[in-house]
N, C-alpha and C positions, 0 to 999 in steps of 0.2 A: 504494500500500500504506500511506503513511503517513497518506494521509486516513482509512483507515476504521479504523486504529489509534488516531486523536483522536476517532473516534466511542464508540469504548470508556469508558461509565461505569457505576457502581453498578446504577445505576437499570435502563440495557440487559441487562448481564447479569444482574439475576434476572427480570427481563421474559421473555430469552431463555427460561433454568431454567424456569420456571412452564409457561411455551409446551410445551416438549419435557415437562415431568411430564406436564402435563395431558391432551398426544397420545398418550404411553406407555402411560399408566394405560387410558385410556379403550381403545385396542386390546388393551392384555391381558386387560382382563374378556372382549371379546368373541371372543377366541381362549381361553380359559379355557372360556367355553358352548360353544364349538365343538369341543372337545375332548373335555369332556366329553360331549356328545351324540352323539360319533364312536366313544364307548369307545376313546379316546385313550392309549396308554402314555405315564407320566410325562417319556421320553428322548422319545418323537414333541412333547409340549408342548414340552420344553424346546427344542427342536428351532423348532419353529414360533417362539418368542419368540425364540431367536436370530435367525431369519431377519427378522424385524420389525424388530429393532433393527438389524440391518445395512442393512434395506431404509430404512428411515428418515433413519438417518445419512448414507445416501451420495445419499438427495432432496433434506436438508437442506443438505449441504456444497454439491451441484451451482447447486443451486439460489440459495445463498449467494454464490458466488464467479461465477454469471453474472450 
């Protein structure tokens, strides 16, 4: 645990930041067209983008800590 705690600098974590913007943004446009083209209620999108963000996070974490 302590080594990957000395990997922690500036540079990493907005490296990290940028990564997860840039995967977020780019899935929510295309759940935004899907939605929209489903005649989607506003609670169903919001719905849908929670599940993204959850599904992401717990790829991200798994995937991280193996």
């Amino acid at each position: 645990m302590r080594s990957a705690l000395k990997d922690l600098s500036p540079s990493t974590l907005v490296a990290g930041f940028v990564a997860v913007l840039v995967g977020y943004t780019s899935s929510v446009a295309i759940i935004f067209q899907a939605t929209v083209a489903l005649g989607a209620t506003p609670a169903q999108t919001a719905s849908w983008l929670w599940a993204l963000g959850l599904g992401m996070g717990l790829t991200s974490l798994g995937l991280s800590l193996w």
